[in-house]
C-alpha positions in Angstrom: 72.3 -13.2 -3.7 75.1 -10.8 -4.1 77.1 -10.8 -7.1 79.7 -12.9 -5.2 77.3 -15.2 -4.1 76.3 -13.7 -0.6 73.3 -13.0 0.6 72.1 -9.4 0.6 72.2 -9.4 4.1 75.8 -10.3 4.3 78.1 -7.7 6.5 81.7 -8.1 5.0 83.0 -6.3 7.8 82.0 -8.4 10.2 83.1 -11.5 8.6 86.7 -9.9 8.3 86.7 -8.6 11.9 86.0 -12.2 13.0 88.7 -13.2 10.5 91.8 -10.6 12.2 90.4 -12.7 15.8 90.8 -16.1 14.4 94.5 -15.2 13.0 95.5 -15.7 16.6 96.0 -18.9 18.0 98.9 -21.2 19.4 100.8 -21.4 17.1 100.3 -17.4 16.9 100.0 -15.8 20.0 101.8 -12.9 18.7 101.3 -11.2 15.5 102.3 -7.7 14.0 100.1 -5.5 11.5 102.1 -7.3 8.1 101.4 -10.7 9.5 97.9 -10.2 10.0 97.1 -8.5 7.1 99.1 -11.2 5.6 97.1 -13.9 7.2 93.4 -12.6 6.6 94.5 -11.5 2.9 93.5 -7.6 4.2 95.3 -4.9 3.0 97.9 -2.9 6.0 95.6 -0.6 6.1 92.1 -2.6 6.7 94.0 -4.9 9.0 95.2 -1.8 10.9 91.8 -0.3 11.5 90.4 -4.0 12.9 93.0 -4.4 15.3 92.9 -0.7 16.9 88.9 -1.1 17.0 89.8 -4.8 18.6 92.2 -2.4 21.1 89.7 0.0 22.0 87.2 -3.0 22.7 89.3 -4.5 24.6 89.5 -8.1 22.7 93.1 -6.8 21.5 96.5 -5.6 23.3 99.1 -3.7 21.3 103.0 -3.0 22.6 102.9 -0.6 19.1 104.6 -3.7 16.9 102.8 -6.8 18.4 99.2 -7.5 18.8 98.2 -10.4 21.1 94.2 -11.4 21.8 93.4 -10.8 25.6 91.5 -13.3 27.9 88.0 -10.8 27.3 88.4 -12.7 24.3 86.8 -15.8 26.2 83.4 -13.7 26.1 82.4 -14.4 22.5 82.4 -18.2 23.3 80.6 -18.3 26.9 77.0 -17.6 25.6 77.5 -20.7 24.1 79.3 -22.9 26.6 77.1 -21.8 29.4 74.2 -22.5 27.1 74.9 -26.5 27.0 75.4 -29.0 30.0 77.0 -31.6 27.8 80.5 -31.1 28.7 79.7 -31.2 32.6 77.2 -34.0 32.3 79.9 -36.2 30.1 83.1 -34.8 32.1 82.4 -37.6 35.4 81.8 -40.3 32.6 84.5 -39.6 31.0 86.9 -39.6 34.3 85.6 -42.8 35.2 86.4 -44.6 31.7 89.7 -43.1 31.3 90.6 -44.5 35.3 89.1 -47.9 33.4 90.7 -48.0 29.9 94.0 -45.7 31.5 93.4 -44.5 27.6 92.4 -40.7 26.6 88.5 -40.3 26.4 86.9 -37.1 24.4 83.2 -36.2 23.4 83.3 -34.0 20.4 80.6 -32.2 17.9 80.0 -31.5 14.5 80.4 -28.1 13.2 80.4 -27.5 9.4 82.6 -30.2 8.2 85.2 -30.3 11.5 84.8 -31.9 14.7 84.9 -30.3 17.7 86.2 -30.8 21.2 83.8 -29.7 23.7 85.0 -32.5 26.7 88.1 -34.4 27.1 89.9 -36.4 30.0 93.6 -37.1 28.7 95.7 -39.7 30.3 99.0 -39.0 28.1 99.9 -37.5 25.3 99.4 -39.7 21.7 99.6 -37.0 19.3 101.8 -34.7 18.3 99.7 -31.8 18.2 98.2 -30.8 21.4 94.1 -31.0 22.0 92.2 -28.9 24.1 88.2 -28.3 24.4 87.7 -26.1 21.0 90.4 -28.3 18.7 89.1 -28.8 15.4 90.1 -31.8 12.9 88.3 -32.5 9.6 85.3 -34.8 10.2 85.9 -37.5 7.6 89.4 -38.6 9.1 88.3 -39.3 13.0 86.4 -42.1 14.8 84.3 -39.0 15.9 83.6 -37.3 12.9 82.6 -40.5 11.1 80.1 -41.4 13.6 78.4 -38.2 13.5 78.3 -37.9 9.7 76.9 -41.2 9.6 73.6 -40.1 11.3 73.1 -37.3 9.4 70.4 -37.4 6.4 73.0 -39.1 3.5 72.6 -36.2 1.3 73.6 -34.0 4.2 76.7 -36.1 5.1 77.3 -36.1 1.0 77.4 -31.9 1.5 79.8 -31.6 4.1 81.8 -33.9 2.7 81.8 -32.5 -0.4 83.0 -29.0 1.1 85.5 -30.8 2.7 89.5 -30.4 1.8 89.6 -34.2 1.5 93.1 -34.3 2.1 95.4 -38.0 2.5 96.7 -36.7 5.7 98.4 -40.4 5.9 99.4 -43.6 3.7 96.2 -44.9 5.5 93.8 -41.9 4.9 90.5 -42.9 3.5 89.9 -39.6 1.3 87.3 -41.1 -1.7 83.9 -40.4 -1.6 83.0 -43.5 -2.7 85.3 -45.3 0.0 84.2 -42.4 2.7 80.1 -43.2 2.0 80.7 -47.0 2.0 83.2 -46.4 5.8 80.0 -44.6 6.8 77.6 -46.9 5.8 79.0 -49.6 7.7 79.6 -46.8 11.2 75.5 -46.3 10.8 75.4 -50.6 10.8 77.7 -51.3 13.4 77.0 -48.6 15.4 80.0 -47.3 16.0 83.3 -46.1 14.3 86.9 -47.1 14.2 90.1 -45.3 12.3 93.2 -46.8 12.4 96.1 -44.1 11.9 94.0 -42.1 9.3 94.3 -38.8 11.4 97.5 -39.2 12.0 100.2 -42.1 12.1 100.3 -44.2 15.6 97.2 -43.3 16.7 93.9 -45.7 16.7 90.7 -44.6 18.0 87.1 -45.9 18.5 84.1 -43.7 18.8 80.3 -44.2 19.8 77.6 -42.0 19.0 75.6 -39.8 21.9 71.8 -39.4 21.3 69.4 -37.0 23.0 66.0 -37.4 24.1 64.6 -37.5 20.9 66.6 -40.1 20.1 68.8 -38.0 17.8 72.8 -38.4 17.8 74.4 -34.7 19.0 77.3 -35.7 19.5 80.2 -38.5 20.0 82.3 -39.8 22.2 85.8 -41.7 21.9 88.6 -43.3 23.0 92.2 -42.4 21.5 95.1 -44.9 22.0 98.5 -45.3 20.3 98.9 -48.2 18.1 101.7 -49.6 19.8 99.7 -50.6 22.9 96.7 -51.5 21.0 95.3 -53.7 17.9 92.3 -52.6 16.5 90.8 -55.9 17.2 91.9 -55.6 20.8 90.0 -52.0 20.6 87.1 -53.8 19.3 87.1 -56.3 22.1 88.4 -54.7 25.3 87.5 -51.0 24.8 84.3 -50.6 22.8 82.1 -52.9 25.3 83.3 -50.1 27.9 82.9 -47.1 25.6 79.6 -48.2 24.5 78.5 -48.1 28.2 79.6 -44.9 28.9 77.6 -43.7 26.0 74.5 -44.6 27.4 75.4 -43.2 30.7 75.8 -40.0 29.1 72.3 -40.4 27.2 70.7 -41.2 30.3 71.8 -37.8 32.2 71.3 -36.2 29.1 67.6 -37.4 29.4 67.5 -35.5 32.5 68.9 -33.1 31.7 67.3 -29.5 31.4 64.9 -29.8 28.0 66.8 -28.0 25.6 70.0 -27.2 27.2 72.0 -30.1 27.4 71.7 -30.5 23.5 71.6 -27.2 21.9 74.7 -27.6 19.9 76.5 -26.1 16.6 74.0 -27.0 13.9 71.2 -27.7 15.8 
């Protein structure tokens, strides 16, 4: 270890290149030199020689004031989507439960402590931030997230939610430990996961986990409704029966699936 706890190996420079790309996003499309030195805490003159070496790459455009990302950005991801078939073996399943349910359907998997959005079938929009395939939220407060830290070892779940920010993000918000190991005790019993306007408020959602071959959960899928439409006993009787089903459509292509393919995800 390093004297600021980093391995020996550790390349800084990397790490803050990576940074200077993940300053960009929707909310940012734009940025000049102040704002992204700004944003990755880099001085004017560190930030400026990232972005110029991002120009010449070709990851970066420049007018002279603003620096946008370019689409060769979508590069650094591919080896890793075109790696997995989850999305396209859950994509059909997920079609055909959302022209059931006429409710948004989503199969998501843990990275770190966040969930991610790797296949998603929207009917309308329920929240008021938009979600794409790469969103991230913070595992503990989704139907998703709870079902995947619920199959982890305990003392691994305990980790990453221990490094989590665990923030109230509403009145409803379970953000204890104690309250979050009990909620996923009970999503490793029942077998699946419900969170009623914890993520965000007017928005229910139920989520069942997706196991691989070996019989180990890689990911989870769910269904995201607005609470005005929908009880969460209703959920638990009219829409779990049919999520549950199209989990274990999804396992049983995923058993076909290519060994090794249609599972290697983050973490594994």
């Amino acid at each position: 270890m390093s004297e600021h706890g980093r391995e020996a190996h550790f390349v800084q420079s990397l790490e803050r290149g990576l940074a200077v790309i993940r300053a960009f996003d929707a909310q940012h499309p734009e940025l000049t030199l102040s704002e992204v030195a700004r944003i990755c805490d880099l001085t004017r003159a560190a930030a400026r020689r990232f972005l110029l070496t991002l120009v010449d790459l070709g990851y970066v455009r420049t007018d002279g004031r603003m620096f946008s990302p370019t689409p060769r950005v979508l590069e650094l991801g591919y080896a890793y989507l075109s790696s997995i078939s989850l999305p396209e073996v859950a994509e059909p399943h997920l079609e055909r439960l959302v022209a059931q349910v006429h409710e948004s359907s989503s199969v998501c998997v843990l990275d770190g402590d966040s969930i991610v959005y790797v296949s998603r079938v929207p009917t309308s929009r329920i929240m008021t931030v938009s979600i794409n395939v790469g969103t991230r939220f913070p595992a503990y407060a989704t139907s998703v997230g709870r079902v995947l830290l619920a199959h982890l070892p305990e003392e691994e779940a305990i980790i990453r939610l221990e490094r989590s920010r665990l923030d109230r993000l509403t009145g409803r918000t379970v953000h204890t430990m104690a309250a979050l190991r009990a909620e996923l005790n009970r999503v490793r019993a029942q077998g699946y996961a419900i969170v009623d306007q914890e993520l965000e408020e007017g928005l229910r959602s139920v989520a069942a986990p997706i196991r691989d071959r070996a019989g180990k959960v890689v990911a989870a899928v769910n269904i995201s409704v607005h609470a005005s439409r929908n009880t969460v006993e209703s959920i638990r009787r009219e829409l779990l029966p049919h999520l549950l089903a199209t989990a274990a459509k999804i396992e049983a292509d995923l058993r076909i699936a290519a060994p090794g393919r249609a599972t290697r995800l983050p973490g594994a």
